[in-house]
C-alpha positions in Angstrom: 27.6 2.5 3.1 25.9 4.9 5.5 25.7 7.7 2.8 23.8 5.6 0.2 21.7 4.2 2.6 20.9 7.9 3.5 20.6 9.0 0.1 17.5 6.3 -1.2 16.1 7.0 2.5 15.9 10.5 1.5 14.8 10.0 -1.8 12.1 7.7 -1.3 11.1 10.6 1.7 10.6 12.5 -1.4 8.7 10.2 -3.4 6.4 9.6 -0.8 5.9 13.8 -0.5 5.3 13.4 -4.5 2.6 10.7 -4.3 0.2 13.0 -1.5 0.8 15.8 -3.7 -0.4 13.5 -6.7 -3.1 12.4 -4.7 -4.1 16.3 -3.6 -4.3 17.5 -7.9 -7.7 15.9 -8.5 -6.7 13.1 -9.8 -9.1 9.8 -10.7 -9.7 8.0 -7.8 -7.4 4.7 -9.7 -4.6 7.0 -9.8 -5.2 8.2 -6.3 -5.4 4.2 -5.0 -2.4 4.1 -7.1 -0.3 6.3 -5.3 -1.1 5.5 -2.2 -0.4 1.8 -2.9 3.5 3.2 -3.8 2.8 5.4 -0.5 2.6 2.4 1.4 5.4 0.6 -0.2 7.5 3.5 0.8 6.6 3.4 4.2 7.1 -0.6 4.5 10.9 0.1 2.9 11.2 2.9 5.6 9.7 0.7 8.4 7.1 3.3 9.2 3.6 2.1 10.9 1.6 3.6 8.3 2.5 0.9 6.0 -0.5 -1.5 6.8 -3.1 1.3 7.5 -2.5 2.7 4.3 -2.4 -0.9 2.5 -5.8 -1.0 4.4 -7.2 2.3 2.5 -5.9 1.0 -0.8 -7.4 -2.2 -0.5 -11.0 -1.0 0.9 -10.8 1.9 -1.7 -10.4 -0.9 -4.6 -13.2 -2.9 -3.0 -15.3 -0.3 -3.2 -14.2 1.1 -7.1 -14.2 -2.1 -8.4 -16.1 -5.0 -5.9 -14.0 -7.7 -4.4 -14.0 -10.0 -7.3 -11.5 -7.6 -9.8 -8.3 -8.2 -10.3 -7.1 -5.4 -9.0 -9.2 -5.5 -5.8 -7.8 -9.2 -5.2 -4.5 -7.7 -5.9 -4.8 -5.4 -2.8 -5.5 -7.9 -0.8 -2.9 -10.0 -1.2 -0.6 -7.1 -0.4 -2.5 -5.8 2.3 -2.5 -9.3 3.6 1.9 -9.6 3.3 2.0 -6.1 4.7 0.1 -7.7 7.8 2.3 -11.1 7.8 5.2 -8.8 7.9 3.9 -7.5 11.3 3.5 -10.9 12.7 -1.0 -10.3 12.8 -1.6 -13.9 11.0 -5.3 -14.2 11.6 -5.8 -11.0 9.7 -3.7 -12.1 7.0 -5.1 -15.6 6.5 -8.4 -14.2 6.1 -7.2 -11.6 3.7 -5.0 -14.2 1.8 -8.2 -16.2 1.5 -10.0 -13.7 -0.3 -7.4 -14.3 -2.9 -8.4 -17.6 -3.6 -11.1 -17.9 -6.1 
């Protein structure tokens, strides 16, 4: 129904204002990546632009914590690579999605 649909828009609003917040308290630099990796899953589920750009920051900030071989790091790609199939920019994803692939 309309109302639900309002209420989890509204709530992840609020989880999204909990995760900057998070990201503001001096926390380590994983947990700030972290949130903003939820961040930008919020905004996809909202259909808000920031979505990729903030996969984007995730991803580079991983590369730089960790290199581009770690887990994590190839992780971040692979979402910042859907998050950029999702908005139809396939050249950018198949390079990302490459960097997958060991």
């Amino acid at each position: 129904s309309r109302l639900k649909r309002h209420a989890a828009k509204g709530q992840r609003e609020e989880a999204m204002d909990f995760e900057q917040n998070q990201a503001r308290r001096g926390a380590s630099e994983e947990n700030i990546l972290d949130a903003k990796g939820n961040l930008a899953n919020s905004y996809a589920k909202l259909g808000r632009d920031e979505a990729l750009r903030t996969r984007q920051e995730v991803y580079s900030g991983y590369l730089k914590l960790y290199g581009e071989e770690h887990l994590q790091t190839i992780r971040e790609a692979s979402n910042y690579a859907a998050a950029a199939l999702t908005l139809r920019r396939f050249e950018e994803a198949k390079i990302l999605f490459r960097k997958t692939i060991p």
